[in-house]
PAMI-658986 format. One record per residue: residue number from 1; residue in one letter; z, y, x of N, C-alpha, C in turn. Coordinates in nm, 2 decimals, decimal comma. Each point is the difference from the previous one (the first is absolute). Layout:
BEGIN
> NUM A Z Y X Z Y X Z Y X
...
% end
This chain:
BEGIN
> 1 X 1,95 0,14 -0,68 -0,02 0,12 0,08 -0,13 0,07 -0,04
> 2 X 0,01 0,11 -0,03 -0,13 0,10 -0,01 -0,04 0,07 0,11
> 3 X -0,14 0,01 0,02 -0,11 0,06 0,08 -0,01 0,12 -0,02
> 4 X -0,03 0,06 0,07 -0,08 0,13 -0,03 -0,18 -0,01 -0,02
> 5 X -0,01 0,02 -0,13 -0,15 -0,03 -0,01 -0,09 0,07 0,06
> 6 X 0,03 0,11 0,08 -0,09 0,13 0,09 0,00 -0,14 0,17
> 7 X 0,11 -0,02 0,03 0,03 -0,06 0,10 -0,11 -0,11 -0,01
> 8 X -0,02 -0,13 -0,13 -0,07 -0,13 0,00 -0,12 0,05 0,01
> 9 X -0,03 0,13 -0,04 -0,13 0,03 0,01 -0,08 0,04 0,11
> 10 X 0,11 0,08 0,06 -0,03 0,02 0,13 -0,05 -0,06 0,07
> 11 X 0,05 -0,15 0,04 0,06 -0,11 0,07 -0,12 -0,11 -0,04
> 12 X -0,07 0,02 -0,10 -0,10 -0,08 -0,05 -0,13 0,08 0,06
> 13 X 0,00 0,10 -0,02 -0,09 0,11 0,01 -0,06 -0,03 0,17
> 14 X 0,14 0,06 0,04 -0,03 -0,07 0,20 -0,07 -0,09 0,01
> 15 X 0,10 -0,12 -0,09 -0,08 -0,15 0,09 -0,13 0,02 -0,01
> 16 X -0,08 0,07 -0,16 -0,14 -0,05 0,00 -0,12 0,10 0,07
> 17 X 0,14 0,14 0,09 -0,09 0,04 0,04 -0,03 -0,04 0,17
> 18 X 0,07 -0,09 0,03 0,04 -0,09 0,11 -0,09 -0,06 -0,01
> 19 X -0,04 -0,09 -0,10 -0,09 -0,13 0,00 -0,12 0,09 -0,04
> 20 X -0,02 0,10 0,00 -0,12 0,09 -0,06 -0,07 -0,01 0,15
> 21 X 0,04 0,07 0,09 0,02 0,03 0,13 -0,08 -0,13 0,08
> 22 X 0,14 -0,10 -0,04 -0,09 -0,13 0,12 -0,11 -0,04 -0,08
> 23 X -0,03 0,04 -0,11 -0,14 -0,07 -0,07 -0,09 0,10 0,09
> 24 X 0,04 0,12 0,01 -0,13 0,09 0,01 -0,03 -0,04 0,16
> 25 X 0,10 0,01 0,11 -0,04 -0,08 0,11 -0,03 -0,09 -0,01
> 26 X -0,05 -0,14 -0,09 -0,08 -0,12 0,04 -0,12 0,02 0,01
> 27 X -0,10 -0,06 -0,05 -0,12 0,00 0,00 -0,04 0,02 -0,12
> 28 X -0,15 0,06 -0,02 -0,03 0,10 -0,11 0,03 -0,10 -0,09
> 29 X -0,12 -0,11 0,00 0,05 -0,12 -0,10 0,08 -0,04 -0,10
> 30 X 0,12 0,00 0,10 0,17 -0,05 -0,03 0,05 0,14 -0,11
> 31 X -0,03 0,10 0,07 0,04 0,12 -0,03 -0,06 0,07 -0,18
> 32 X -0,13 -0,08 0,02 -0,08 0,00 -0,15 0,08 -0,09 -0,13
> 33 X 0,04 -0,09 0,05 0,08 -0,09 -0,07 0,13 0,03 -0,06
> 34 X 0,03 0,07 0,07 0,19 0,03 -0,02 -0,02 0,11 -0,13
> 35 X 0,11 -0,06 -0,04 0,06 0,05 -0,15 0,12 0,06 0,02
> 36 X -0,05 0,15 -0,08 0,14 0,06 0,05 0,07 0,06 -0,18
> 37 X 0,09 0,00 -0,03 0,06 0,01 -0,15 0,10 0,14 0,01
> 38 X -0,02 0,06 -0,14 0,07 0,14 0,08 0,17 -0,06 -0,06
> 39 X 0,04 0,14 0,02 0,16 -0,01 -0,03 0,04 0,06 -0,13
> 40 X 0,06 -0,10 -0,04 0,03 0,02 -0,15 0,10 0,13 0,01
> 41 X -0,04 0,07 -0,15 0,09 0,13 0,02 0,16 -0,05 -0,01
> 42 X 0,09 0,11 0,02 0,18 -0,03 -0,01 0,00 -0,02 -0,13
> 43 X -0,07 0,07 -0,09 0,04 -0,02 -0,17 0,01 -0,16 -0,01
> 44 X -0,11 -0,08 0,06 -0,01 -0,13 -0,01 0,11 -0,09 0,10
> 45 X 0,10 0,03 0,00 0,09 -0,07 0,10 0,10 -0,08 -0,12
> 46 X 0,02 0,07 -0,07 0,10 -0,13 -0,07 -0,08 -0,09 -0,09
> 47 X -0,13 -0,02 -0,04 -0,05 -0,07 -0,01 -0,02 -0,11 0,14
> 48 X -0,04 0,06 0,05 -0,09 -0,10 0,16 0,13 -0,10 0,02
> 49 X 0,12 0,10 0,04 0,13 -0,07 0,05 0,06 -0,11 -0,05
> 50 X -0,01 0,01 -0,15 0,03 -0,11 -0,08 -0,08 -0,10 0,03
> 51 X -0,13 -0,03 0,04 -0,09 -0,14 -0,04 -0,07 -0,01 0,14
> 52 X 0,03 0,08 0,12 -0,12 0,00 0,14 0,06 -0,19 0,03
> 53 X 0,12 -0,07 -0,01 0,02 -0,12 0,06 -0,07 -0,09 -0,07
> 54 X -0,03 0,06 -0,11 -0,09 -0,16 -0,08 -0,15 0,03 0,03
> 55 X -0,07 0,12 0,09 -0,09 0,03 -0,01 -0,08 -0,15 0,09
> 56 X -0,15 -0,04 0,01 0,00 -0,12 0,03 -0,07 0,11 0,15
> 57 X 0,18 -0,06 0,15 -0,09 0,07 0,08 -0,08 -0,13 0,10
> 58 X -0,13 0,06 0,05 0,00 -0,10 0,11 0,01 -0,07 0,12
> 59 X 0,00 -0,12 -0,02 0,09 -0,10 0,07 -0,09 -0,02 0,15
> 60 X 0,03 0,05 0,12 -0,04 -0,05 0,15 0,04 -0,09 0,07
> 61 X -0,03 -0,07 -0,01 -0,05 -0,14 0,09 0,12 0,00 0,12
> 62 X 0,04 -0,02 0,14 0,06 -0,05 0,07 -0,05 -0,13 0,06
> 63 X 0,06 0,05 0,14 -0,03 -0,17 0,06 0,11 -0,08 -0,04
> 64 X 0,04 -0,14 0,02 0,03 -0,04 -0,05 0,04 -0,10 -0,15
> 65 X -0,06 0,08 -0,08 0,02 0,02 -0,16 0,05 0,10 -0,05
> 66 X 0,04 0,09 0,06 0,12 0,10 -0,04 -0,13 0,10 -0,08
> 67 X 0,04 0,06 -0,09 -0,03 0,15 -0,12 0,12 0,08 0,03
> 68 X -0,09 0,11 -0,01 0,08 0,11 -0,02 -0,09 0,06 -0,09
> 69 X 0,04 0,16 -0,07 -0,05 0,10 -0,05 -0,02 0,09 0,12
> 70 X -0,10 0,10 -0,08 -0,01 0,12 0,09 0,09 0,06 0,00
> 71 X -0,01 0,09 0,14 0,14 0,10 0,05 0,01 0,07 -0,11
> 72 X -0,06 0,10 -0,13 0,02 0,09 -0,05 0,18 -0,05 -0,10
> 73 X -0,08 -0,16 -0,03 0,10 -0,04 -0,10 0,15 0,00 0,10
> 74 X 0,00 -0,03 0,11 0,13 -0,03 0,09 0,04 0,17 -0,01
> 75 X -0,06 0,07 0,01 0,02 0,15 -0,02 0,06 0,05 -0,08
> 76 X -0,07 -0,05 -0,15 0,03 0,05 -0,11 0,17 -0,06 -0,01
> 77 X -0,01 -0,15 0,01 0,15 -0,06 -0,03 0,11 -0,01 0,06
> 78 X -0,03 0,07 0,14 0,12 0,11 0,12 0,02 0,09 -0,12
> 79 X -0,09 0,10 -0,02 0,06 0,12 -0,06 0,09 -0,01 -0,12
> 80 X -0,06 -0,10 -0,11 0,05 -0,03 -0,10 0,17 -0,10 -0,01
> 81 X 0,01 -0,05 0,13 0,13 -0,02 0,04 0,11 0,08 0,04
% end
């Protein structure tokens, strides 16, 4: 199934301006720290698309033992389904 690369972009675009947001409400500190990455242009989508699942993303902890990835990737691989 194909995406609309305007649509993943979108949709990536949000999330980080989402997490842009709760960074800037923390504390200045927290807020000095955050790293924010722009958005790759549409030209670069059939590149990205091919190789974003081997990208090395990172792994969050859980209680119990449990890992997950971050939401972006759970994002990305809704859409890509």
């Amino acid at each position: 199934m194909r995406i609309d690369a305007a649509l993943l972009t979108a949709c990536i675009a949000h999330r980080r301006a989402t997490a842009s947001q709760a960074t800037a409400a923390s504390t200045s500190a927290a807020a000095a720290s955050a790293t924010t990455y722009p958005v790759p242009d549409v030209a670069e989508y059939e590149k990205l698309v091919a190789g974003w699942e081997s990208l090395k993303w990172r792994i969050i902890p859980r209680p119990g033992g449990a890992t997950m990835k971050p939401d972006d990737y759970y994002s990305i691989y809704g859409a890509v389904q």
